[in-house]
C-alpha positions in Angstrom: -11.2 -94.9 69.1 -12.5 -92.2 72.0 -14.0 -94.8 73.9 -13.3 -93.6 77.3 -10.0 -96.2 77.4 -8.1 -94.3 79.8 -10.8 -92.5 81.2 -12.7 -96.1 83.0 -10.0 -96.1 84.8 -11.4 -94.0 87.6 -14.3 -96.6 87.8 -11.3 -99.7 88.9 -10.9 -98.2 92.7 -14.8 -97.7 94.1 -15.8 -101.1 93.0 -12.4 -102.8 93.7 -11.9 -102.1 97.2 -14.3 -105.5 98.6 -12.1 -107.3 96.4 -9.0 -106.1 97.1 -9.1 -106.8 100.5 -9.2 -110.6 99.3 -5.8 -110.2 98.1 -2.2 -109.8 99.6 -0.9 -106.9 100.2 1.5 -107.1 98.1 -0.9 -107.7 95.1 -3.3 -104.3 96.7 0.0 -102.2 96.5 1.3 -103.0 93.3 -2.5 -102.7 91.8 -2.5 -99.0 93.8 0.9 -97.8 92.2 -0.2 -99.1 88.4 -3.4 -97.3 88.5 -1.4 -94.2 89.7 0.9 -94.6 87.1 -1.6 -95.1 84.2 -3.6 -92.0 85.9 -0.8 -89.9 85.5 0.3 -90.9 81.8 3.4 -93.4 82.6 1.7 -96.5 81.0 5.1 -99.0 80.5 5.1 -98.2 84.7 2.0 -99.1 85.1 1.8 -101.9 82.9 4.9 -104.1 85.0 2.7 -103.0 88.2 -0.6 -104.6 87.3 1.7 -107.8 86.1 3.2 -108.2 89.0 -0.5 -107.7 90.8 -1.5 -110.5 88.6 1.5 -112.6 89.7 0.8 -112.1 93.1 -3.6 -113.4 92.3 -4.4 -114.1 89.1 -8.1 -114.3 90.1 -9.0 -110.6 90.7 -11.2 -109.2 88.4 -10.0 -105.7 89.1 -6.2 -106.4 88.7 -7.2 -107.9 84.8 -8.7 -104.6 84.2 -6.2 -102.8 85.5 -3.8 -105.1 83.3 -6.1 -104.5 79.9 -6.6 -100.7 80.4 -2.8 -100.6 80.3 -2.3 -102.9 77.2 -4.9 -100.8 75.5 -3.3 -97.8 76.2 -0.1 -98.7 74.6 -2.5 -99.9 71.7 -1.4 -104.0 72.4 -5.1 -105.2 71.5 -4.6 -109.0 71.6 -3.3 -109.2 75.3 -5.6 -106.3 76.3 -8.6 -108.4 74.6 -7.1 -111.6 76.7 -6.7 -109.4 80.2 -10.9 -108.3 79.9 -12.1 -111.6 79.0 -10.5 -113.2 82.1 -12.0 -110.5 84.3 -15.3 -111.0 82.9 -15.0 -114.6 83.4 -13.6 -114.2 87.0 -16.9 -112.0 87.4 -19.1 -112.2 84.7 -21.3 -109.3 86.3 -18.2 -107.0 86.6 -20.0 -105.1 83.8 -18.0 -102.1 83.4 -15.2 -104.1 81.5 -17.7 -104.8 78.9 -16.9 -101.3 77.6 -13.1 -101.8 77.9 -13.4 -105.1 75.8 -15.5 -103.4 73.0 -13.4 -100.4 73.2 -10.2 -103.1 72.6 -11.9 -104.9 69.7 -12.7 -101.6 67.9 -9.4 -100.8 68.5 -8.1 -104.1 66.9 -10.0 -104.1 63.6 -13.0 -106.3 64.9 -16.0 -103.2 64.8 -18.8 -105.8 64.5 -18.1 -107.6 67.8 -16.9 -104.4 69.7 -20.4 -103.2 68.7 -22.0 -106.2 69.9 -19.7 -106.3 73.2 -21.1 -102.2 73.9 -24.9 -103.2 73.0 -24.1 -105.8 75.5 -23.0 -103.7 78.5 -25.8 -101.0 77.3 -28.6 -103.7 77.7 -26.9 -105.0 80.8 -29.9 -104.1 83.9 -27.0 -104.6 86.3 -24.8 -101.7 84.1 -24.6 -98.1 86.4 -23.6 -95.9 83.8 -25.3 -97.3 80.4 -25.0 -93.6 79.1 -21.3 -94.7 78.3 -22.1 -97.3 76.7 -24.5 -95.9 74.2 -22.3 -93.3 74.0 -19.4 -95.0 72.7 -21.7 -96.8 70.3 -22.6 -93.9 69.0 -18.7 -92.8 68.8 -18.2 -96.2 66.7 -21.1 -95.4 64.3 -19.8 -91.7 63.8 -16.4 -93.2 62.8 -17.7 -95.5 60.4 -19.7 -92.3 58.8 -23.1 -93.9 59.8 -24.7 -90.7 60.9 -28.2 -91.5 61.9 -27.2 -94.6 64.0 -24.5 -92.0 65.5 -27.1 -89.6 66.1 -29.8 -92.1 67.7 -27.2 -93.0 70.2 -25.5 -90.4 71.3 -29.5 -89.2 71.7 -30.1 -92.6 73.9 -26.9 -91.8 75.7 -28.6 -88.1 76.7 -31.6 -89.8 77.4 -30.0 -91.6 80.5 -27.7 -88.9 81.5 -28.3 -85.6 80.0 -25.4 -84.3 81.7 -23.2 -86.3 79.9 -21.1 -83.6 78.4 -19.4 -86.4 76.0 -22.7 -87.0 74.6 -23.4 -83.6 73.7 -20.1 -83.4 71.6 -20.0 -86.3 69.9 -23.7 -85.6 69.0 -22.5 -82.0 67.6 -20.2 -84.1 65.7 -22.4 -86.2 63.8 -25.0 -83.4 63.4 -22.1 -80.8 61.9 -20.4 -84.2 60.0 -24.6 -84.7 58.4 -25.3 -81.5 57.3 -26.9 -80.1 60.3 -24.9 -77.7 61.8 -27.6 -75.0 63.0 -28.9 -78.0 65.0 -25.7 -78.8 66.0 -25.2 -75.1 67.5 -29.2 -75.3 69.1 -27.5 -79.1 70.9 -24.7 -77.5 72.3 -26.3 -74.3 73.2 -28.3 -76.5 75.5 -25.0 -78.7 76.4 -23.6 -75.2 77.8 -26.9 -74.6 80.0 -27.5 -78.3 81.3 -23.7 -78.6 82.1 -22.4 -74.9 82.5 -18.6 -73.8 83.0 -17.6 -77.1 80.6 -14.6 -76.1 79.1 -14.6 -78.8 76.3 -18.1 -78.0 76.0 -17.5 -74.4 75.6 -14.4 -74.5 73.3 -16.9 -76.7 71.0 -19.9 -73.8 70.9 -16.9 -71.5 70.4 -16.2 -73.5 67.0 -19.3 -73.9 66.2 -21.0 -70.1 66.5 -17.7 -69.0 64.4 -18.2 -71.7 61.5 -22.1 -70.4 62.0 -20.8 -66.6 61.5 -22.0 -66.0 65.1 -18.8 -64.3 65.8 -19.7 -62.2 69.1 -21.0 -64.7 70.7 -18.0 -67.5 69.0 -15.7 -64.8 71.5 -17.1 -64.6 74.3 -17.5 -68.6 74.3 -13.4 -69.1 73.6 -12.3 -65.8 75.7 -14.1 -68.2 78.8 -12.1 -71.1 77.8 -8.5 -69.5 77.7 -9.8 -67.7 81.1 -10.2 -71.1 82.6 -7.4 -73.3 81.0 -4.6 -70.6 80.3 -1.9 -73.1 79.5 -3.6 -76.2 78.8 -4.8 -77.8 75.6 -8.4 -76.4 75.9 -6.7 -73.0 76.4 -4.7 -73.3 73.8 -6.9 -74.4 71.0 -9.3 -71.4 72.2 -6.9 -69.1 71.8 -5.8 -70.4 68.2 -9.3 -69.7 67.0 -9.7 -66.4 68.7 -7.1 -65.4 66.0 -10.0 -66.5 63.1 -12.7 -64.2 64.8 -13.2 -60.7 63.4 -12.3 -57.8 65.3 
């Protein structure tokens, strides 16, 4: 699912650094190189990096992260599942991982309890960003066609963040997948304002003014994004549509 797998990542350094300096150094550089590895897209790298991290001291939350995000990434749910359960019990406030492990459950088949696992982490007073986690409970619910559950969370998720540019798009989403597309427009129209020069969030009012007809307005929006991501995927999938937008 788009639950953020990779993306936590980013989250493992701030936090870990207290921790890390519990550990050899050794066990800080291999952690270092994995998460530059997994950063940069060379997952089977970083995978025998954060091993041999966990080798070196088994009992560092961050390392077991580290070690899940890259089982997850290669889609290996059951040791991914194993690797966030031992960080959570090697810190049981290490809340963040909550998300990982409900993002690995989904991932494995088990919906119910990868739900439960996010409304976990959401409720969690401790949690600093519990806009992701309602977030990707709202990404769950739009993939199992539940619209209004979608709809409420990805709201919630706005609620505690309302520059949380994901939010905005997967609540387009499940507007446009309902039925309510002019609303989904009005949503992102606002996205574009609140969080302005967002190329995802650009490239999506793009679509979504040119499925609404809007087609001035559709160019100006996609001309913006192959301005700012000429050779990227962004760019790219900009560009594709310009090609459906009347002269």
């Amino acid at each position: 699912m788009k639950a953020r797998i990779l993306g936590v990542i980013l989250a493992i350094l701030p936090g870990a650094m207290p921790a890390l300096a519990q550990s050899s150094p050794e066990a800080e550089m291999r952690f270092s190189t994995g998460v530059m590895h997994l950063r940069e897209g060379r997952v089977d790298l970083a995978l025998e990096e954060f091993k041999k991290a966990v080798r070196e001291d088994g009992k560092n939350p961050y390392f077991q992260k580290g070690l899940g995000l890259a089982y997850s990434a290669k889609k290996e749910w059951k040791p991914a599942i194993a690797a966030f359960r031992r960080a959570l019990e090697l810190n049981p406030y290490y809340v963040d991982v909550r998300n990982d492990l409900a993002a690995a459950l989904i991932g494995s088949g088990d919906r119910e309890t990868g739900k439960k696992e996010f409304l976990t982490a959401f409720s969690d007073p401790t949690n600093p960003t519990p806009e992701v986690s309602a977030r990707n409970l709202g990404q769950a619910y739009l993939e199992e066609r539940n619209y209004r559950e979608a709809i409420n969370w990805y709201r919630t998720s706005l609620g505690r963040n309302k520059s949380y540019s994901d939010a905005y798009l997967g609540l387009a989403d499940a507007l446009a997948a309902s039925g309510q597309g002019a609303e989904a427009v009005v949503q992102l129209e606002a996205a574009v304002k609140e969080v302005p020069g967002d190329p995802p969030l650009q490239l999506a009012l793009g679509q979504a003014l040119l499925r609404a007809g809007r087609f001035g307005e559709a160019r100006v929006q996609l001309e913006e994004v192959v301005r700012k991501d000429p050779s990227g995927p962004l760019g790219r999938a900009a560009a594709e549509q310009l090609k459906s937008v009347p002269k």
